[in-house]
ROPA-662829 format. One record per residue: residue in three letters; x, y, z of N, C-alpha, C, O in turn. Coordinates in steps of 0.05 Angstrom, whole numbers, plus 5000, padded with zeros to 4 digits. Example, Ala and Ser with C-alpha at 12.3 -4.5 7.8 and 13.67 -1.06 7.14 Angstrom:
2
ALA526448865156524649105156526449345156528549345169
SER525749555142527349795143525850015157526850235161
This chain:
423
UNK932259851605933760091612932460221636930160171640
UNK933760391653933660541676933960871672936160991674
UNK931061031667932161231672931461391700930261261717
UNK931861581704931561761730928861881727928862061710
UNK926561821740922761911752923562101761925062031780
UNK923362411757923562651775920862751780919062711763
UNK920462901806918262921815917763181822919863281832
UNK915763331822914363611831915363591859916263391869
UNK914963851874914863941897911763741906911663601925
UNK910563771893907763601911908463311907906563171915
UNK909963201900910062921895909462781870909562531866
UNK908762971856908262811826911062791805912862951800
UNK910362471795912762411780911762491744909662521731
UNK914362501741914662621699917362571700918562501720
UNK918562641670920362591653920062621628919362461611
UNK920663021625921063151607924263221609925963181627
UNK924463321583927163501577928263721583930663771582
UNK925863901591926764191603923764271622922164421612
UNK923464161648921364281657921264591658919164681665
UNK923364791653923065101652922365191624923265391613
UNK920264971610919965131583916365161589914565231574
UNK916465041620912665051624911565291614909565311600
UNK913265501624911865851619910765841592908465851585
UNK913465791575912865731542910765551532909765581510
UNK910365421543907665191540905365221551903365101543
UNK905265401574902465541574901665711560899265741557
UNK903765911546902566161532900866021500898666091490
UNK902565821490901565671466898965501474897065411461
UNK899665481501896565291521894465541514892765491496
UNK894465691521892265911524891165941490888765921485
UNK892965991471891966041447891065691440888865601443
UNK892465591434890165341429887865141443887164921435
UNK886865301472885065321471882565461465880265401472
UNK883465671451880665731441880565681414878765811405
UNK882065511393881965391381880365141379879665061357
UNK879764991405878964751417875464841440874864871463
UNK874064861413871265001440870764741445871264711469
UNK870064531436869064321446870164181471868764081488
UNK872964191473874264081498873364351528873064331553
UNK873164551511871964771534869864831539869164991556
UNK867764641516865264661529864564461554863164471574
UNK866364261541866063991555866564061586864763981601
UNK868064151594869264341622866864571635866664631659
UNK865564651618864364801628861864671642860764701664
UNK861164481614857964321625859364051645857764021663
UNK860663931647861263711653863863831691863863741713
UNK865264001682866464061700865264041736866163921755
UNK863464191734862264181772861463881772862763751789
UNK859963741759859363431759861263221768860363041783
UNK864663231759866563141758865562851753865462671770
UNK865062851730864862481718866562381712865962231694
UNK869362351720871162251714872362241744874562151749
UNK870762341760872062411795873262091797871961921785
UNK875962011812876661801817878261601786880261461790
UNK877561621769878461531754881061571743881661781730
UNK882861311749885961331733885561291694884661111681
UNK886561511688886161401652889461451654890661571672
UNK890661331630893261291615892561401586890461371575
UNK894261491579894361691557896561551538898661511549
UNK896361481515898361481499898361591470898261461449
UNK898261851474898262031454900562291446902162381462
UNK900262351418901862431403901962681435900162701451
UNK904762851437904563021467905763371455907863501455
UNK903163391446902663701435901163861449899963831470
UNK901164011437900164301450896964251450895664361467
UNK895964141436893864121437891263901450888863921457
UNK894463591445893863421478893163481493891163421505
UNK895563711499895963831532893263891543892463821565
UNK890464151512888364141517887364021542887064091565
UNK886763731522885163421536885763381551883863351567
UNK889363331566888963201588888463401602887463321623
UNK888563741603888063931626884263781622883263641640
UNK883063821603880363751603880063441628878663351646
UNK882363371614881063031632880663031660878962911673
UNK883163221669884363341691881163481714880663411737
UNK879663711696879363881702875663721710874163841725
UNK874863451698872863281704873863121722872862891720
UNK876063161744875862941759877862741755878862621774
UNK878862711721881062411727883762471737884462701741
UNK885062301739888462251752888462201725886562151711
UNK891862231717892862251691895562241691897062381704
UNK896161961670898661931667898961951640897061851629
UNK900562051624900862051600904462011587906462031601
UNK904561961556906661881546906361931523904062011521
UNK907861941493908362011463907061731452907461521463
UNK905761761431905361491420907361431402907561201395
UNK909061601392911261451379913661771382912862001389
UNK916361691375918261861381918362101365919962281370
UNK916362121342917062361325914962681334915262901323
UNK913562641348911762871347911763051370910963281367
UNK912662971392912663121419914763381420917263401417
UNK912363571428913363741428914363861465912863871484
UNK917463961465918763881492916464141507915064101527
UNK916464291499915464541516911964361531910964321553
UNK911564321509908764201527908863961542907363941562
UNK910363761537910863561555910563731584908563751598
UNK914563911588913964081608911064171622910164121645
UNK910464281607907664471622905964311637904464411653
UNK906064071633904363811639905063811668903463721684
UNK907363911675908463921700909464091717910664031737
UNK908964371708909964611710907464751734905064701738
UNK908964911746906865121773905365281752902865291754
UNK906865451728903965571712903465451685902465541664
UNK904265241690902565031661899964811668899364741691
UNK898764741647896764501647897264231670899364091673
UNK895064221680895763991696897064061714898963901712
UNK897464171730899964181742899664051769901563971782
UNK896764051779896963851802895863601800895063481820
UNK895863441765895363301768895363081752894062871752
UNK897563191733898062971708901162971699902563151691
UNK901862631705904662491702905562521679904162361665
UNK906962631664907862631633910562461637911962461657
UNK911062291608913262171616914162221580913562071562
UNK915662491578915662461538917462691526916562921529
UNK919062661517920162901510921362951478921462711470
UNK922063061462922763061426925862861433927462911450
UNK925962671417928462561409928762351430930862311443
UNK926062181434926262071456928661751423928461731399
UNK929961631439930361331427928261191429926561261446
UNK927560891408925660801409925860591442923560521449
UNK928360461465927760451488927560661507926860641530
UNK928160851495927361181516923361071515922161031537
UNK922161041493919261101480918860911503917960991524
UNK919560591498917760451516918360401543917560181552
UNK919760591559920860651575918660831592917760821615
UNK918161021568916361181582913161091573911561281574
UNK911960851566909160811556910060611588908960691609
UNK911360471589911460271612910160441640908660341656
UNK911160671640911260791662909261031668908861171689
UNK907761031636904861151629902660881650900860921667
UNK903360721643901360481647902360401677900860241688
UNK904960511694903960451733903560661738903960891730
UNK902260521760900960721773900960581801898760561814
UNK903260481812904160321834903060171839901660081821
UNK902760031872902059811878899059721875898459481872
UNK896559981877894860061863893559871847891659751857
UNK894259831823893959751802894659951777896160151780
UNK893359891752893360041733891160241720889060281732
UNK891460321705889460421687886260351692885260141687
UNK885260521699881360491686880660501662878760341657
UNK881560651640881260711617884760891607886261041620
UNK884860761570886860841564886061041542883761051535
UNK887461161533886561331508889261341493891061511494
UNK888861101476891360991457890761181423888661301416
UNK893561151404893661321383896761091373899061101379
UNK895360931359897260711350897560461359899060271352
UNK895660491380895360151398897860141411898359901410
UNK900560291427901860111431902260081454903759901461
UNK900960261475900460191502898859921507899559751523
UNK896359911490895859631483896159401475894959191480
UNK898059461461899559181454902359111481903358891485
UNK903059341493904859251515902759061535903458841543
UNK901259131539898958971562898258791549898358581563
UNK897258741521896758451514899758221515900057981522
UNK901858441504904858141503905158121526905657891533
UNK904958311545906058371584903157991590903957771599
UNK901258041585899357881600899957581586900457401601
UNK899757521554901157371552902757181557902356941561
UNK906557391557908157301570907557141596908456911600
UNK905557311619905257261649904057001644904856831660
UNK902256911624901256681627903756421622904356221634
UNK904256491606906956271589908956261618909856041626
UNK909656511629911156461653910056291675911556161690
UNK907656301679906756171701906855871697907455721716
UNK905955771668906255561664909255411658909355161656
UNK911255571657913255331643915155551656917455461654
UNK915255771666918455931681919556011651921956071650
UNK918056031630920156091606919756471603917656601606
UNK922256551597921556831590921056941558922556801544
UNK920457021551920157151521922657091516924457101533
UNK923057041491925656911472924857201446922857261434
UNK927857311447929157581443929657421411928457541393
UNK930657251405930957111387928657091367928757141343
UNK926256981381923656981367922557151346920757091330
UNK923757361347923157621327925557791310927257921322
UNK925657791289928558051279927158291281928658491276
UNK925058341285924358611291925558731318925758641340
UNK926358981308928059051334927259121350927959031371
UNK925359311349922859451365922059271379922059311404
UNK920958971368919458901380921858701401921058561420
UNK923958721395925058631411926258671439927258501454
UNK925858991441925959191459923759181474923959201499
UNK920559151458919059071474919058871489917858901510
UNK920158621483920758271494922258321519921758181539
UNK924558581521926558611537924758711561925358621583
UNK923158841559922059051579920158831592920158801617
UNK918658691577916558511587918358231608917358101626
UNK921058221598922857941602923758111637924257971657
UNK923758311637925558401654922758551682923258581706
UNK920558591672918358681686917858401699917658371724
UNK917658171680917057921699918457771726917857591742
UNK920157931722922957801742922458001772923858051791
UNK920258071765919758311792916958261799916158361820
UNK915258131786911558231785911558051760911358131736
UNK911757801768909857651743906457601741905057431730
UNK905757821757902257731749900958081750898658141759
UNK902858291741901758531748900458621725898758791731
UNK900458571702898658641670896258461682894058581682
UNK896358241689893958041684892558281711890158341706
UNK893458391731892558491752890258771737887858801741
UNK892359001713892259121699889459021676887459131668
UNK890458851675888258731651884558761662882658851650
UNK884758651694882758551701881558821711879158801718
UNK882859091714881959311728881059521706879959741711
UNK881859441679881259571654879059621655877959411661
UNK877359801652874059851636874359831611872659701600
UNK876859941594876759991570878260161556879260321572
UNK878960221525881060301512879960481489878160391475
UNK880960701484879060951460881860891442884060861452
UNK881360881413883560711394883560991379881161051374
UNK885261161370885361411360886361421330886261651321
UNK887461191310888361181288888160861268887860621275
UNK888461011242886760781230888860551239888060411257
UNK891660481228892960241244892060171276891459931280
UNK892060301293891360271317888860031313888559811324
UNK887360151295884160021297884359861287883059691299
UNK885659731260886259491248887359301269886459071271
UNK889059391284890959231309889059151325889358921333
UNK886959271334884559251348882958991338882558791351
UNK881659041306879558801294881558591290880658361288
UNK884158611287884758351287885358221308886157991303
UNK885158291334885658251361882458061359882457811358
UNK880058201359878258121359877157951348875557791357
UNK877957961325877557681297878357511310876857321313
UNK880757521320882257151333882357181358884557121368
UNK880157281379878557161396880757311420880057251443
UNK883657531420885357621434884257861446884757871470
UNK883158021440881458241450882558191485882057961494
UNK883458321498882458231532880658401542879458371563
UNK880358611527877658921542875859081517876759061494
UNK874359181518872659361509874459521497876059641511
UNK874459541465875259791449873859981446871859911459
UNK873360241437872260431425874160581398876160721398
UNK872160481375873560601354873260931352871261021341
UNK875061091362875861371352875961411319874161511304
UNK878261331312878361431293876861401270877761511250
UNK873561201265872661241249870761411242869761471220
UNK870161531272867661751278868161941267870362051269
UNK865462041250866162191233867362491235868162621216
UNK867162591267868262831275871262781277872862961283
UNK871862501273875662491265876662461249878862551242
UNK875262321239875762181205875662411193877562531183
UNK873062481193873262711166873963011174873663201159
UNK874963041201876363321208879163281219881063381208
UNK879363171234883162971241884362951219886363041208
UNK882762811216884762631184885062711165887062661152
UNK882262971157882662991132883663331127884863401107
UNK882863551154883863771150885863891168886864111167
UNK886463621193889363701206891063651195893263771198
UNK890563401175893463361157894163621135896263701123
UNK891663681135891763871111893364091121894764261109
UNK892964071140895564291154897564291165899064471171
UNK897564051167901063981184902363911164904564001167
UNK902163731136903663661115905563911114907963881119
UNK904364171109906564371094907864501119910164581122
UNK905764501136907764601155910064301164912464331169
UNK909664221164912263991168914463981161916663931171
UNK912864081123915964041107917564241109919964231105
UNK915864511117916464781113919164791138921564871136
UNK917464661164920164661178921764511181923264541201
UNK922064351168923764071166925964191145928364171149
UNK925164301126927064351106926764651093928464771081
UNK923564741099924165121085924165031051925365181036
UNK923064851042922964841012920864951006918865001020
UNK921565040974918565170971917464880955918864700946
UNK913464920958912964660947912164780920912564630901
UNK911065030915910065070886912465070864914565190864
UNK911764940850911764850822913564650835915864740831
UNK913864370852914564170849911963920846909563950850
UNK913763640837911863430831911763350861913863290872
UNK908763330879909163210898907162910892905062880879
UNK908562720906906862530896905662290937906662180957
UNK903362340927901962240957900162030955897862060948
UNK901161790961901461500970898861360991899061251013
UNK896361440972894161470987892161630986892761840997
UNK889261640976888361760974885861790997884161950990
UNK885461671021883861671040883661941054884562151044
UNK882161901082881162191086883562281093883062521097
UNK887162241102889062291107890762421073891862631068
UNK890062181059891962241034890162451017891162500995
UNK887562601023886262791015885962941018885063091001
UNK886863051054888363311054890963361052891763591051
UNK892663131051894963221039895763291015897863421010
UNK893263180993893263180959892463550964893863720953
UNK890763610977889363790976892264060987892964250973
UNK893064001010896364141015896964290996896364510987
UNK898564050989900064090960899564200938900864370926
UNK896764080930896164230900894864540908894464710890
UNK894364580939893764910947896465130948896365380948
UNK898664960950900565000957902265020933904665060936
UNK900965000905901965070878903964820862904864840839
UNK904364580881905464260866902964180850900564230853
UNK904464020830902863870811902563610837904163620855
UNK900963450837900163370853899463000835897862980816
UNK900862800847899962530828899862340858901362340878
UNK897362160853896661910875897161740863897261720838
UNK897661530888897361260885895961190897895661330917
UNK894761030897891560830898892060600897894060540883
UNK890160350911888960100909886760080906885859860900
UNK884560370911881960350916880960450892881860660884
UNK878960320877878960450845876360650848875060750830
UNK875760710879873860910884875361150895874761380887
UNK877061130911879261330924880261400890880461640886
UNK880761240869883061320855881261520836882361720825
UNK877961460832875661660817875661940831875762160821
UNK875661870861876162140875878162350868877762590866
UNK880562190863883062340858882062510835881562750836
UNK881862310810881562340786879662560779880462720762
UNK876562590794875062870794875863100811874463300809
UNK877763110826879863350844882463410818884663510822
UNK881463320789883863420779887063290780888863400768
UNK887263060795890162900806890562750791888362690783
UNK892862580775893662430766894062160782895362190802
UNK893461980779893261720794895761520779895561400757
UNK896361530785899261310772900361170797899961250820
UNK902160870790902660840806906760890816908460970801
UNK907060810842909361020843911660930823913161100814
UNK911860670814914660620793914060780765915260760744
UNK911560940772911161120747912661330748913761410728
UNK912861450770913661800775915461720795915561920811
UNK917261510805918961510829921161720817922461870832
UNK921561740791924761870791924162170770925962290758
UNK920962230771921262440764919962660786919562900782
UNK919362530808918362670835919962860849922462840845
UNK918963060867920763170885920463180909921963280926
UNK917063010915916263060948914362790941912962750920
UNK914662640959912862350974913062390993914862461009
UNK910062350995909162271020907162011028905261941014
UNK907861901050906361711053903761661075904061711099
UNK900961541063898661661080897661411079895161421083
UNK898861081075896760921076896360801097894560631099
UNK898160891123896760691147897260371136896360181150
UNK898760321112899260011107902759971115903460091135
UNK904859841102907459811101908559781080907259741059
UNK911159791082913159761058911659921033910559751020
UNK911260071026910460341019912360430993912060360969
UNK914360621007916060700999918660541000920360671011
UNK919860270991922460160989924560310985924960550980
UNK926360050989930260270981930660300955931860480944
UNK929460080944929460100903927960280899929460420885
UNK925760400901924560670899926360900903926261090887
UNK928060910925929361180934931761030919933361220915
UNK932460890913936160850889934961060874936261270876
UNK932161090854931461150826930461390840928661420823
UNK930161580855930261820857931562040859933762060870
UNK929862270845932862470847934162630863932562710879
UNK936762740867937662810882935963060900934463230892
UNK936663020921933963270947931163130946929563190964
UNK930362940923928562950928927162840964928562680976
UNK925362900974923962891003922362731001920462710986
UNK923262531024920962251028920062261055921562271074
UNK916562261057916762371091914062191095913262061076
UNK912862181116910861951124909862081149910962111171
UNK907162151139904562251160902262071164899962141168
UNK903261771162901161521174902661581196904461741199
UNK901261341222903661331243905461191250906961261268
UNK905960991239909260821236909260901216907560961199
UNK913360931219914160991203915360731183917560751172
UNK913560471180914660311174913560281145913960081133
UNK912060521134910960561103913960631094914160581070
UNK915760711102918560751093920760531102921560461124
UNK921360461079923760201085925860421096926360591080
UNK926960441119928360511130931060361139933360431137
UNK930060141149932159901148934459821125936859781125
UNK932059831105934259731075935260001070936959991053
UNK934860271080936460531070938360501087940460471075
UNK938660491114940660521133942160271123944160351111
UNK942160091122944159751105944959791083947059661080
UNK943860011051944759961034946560051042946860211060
UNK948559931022952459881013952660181010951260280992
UNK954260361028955060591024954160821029955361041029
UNK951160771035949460881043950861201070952961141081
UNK950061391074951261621098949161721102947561781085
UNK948961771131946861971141947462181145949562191157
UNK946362441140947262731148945062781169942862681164
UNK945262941193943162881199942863251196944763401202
UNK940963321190940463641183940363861212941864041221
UNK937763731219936363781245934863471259934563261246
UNK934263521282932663391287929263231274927363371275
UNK929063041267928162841241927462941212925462941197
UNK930563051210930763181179934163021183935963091199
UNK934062761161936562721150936862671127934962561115
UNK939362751113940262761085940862451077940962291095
UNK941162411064941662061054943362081029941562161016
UNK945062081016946261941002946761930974945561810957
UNK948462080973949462210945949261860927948361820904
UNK950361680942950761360932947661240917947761050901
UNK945561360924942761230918941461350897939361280887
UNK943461600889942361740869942861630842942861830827
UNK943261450829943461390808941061410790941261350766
UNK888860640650886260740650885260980621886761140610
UNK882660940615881761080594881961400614881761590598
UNK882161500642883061730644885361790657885861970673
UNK887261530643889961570649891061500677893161580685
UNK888961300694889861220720890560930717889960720705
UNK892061000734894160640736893360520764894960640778
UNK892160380779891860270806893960170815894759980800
UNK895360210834897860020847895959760866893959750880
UNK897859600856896959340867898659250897900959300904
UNK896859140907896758980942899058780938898758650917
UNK901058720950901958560949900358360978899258430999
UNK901058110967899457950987900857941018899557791032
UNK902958051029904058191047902058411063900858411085
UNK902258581040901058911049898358801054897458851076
UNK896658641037893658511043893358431073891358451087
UNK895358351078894858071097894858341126893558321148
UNK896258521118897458751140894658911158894158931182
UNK893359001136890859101139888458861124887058921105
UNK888458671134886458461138884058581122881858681129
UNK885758511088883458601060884258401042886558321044
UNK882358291021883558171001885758340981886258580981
UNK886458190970888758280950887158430921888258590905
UNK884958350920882958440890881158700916880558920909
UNK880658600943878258830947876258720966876358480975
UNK874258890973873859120971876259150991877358981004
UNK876759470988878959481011877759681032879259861041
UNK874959671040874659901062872859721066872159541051
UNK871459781100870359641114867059791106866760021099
UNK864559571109863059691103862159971099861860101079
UNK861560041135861260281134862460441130861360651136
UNK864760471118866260691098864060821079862360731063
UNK864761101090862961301068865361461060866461631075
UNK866261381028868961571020866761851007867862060998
């Protein structure tokens, strides 16, 4: 697809939704930075130095108010900056704007390409266009949050090789994933212009900061089977993310999520959270602060002791699917939450997913079942379907299917965390 690159008075290109909401995105700029001392200390000591002077980084991160922070930080050391959404649900439009605005962040010096309600070819439309940076070349360093700027440069270099040798283009056929078929399109159609510009990209890389636990899995198994093409840096297991990202920003965006997604109250409902890691522990923690009875599911019979001394009921979900009122899903694994799960729940009840694909929710088999209607409320609040409504301390472990094992590269019995895991 083709959309329209609009550009600043100085020449810089973006593709937001309303660049006149910059004003609005600086004033929320200003309060969450002093929320953020570390990104403002970093500016203060590091700023006259400019260690990042000359350096192109690519951004593919969630495009919030508090991004905006970092890249003004990245900005303010020296780098050029292109940035984009790592997936369609979180960007918020005012700050995209500001990214490009006369009195917002960045403004002389960072490409945003991202706006709320992007489609999933709107998304890689704009990660494609995170990652040029013209005739140039690409990227020095990326700062990915789901790997998928990285995985476009690994299928993009790929492809380039398979093209060089045999003129064949990616076969659209090869996959029923649709996404990923959208990706095939973009790579099939980039080759027909610049068949050697990723490998060009590839070779100018320093390196890639991996911001979430799937991201990082996507990463070791790149590296396990010898595909790696650059230097990773695992983010998200350091412990200033893991155990404050993960475990007390969720703790605060869960309710605020649901609160504005739908305005329910959560006390005195059953919420039940699909995970007990440093993600599914501040969400357990949400909830049961937030006055829900509160029940996990688990594979980890150490995550599930955790639960179990916080007071939580550990069951697994065909235990409580149809007496629940709020799921959520936190395992960073798949197929999670199925359509036979949501047939046997009750009516209103809320199914929502704070890993980062949303593919812990069979979505597919809800939009296909026979009869199935979407209401759509608001923007990623839709109604579904009047049609679907039809241990010695009492913990049940839900079991791996050898699918979900194979997904996050664990046995099916265990252990399921990587050494250095300290739960």
């Amino acid at each position: 697809m083709a959309l329209l690159v609009e550009k600043t008075t100085s020449g810089r290109e973006y593709k937001v939704k309303d660049i006149s909401q910059a004003d609005f995105g600086r004033l929320e700029l200003d309060l969450a930075e002093v929320e953020m001392p570390g990104l403002m200390a970093c500016r203060a000591e590091f700023g006259p130095s400019q260690p990042f002077k000359g350096a192109r980084i690519t951004g593919s991160l969630h495009m919030t108010i508090q991004t905006a922070v970092l890249i003004e930080t990245l900005t303010a050391l020296g780098a050029e900056v292109r940035w984009c959404s790592c997936n369609i649900f979180s960007t918020q439009d005012h700050a995209a704007a500001a990214d490009h605005a006369a009195a917002a962040i960045a403004r002389d010096s960072a490409a945003v390409f991202a706006w709320k309600g992007e489609t999933l070819q709107e998304y890689w439309w704009c990660t494609e266009r995170a990652l040029d940076w013209g005739p140039g070349g690409g990227p020095d360093l990326i700062v990915d949050d789901g790997g998928d700027a990285t995985l476009l440069i690994h299928e993009r270099v790929k492809a380039e090789e398979i093209y060089e040798k045999t003129r064949q283009f990616p076969d659209l056929a090869s996959t029923d994933n649709a996404e990923f078929q959208i990706v095939l399109t973009i790579i099939r159609d980039g080759l027909k212009t610049d068949p050697s510009r990723y490998r060009k990209m590839k070779n100018r890389l320093v390196g890639v900061s991996e911001e979430t636990t799937t991201g990082v899995k996507r990463l070791y198994q790149m590296q396990a089977n010898g595909t790696l093409l650059f230097p990773a840096i695992n983010v998200n297991d350091s412990v200033t993310k893991s155990k404050f990202d993960n475990l007390y920003g969720c703790r605060h965006s869960l309710p605020d999520g649901l609160m504005r997604a739908t305005d329910v109250m959560i006390a005195g409902k059953v919420a039940v959270v699909c995970g007990y890691g440093d993600v599914g522990k501040g969400c357990a923690a949400a909830m049961k602060q937030a006055g829900a009875r509160v029940i996990v599911t688990e594979i980890d019979p150490i995550c599930a002791l955790q639960a179990l001394m916080e007071g939580l009921q550990v069951l697994t979900l065909e235990d409580v699917v149809s007496e629940a009122d709020i799921f959520v899903t936190t395992t960073g694994n798949k197929d999670i939450i199925m359509v036979d799960h949501m047939r046997k729940m009750k009516n209103n009840a809320i199914v929502c997913n704070i890993g980062h694909f949303d593919n812990e929710i069979d979505m597919l088999g809800l939009e296909n079942y026979p009869g199935v209607k979407r209401i759509t409320i608001k923007p990623q609040t839709d109604r579904w379907v009047a049609a679907l409504h039809l241990g010695k301390l009492g913990a049940k472990l839900t079991k791996l299917s050898q699918s979900q094992a194979d997904y996050i590269s664990v046995p099916v019995e265990g252990p399921y965390k990587p050494a250095h895991y300290r739960y």
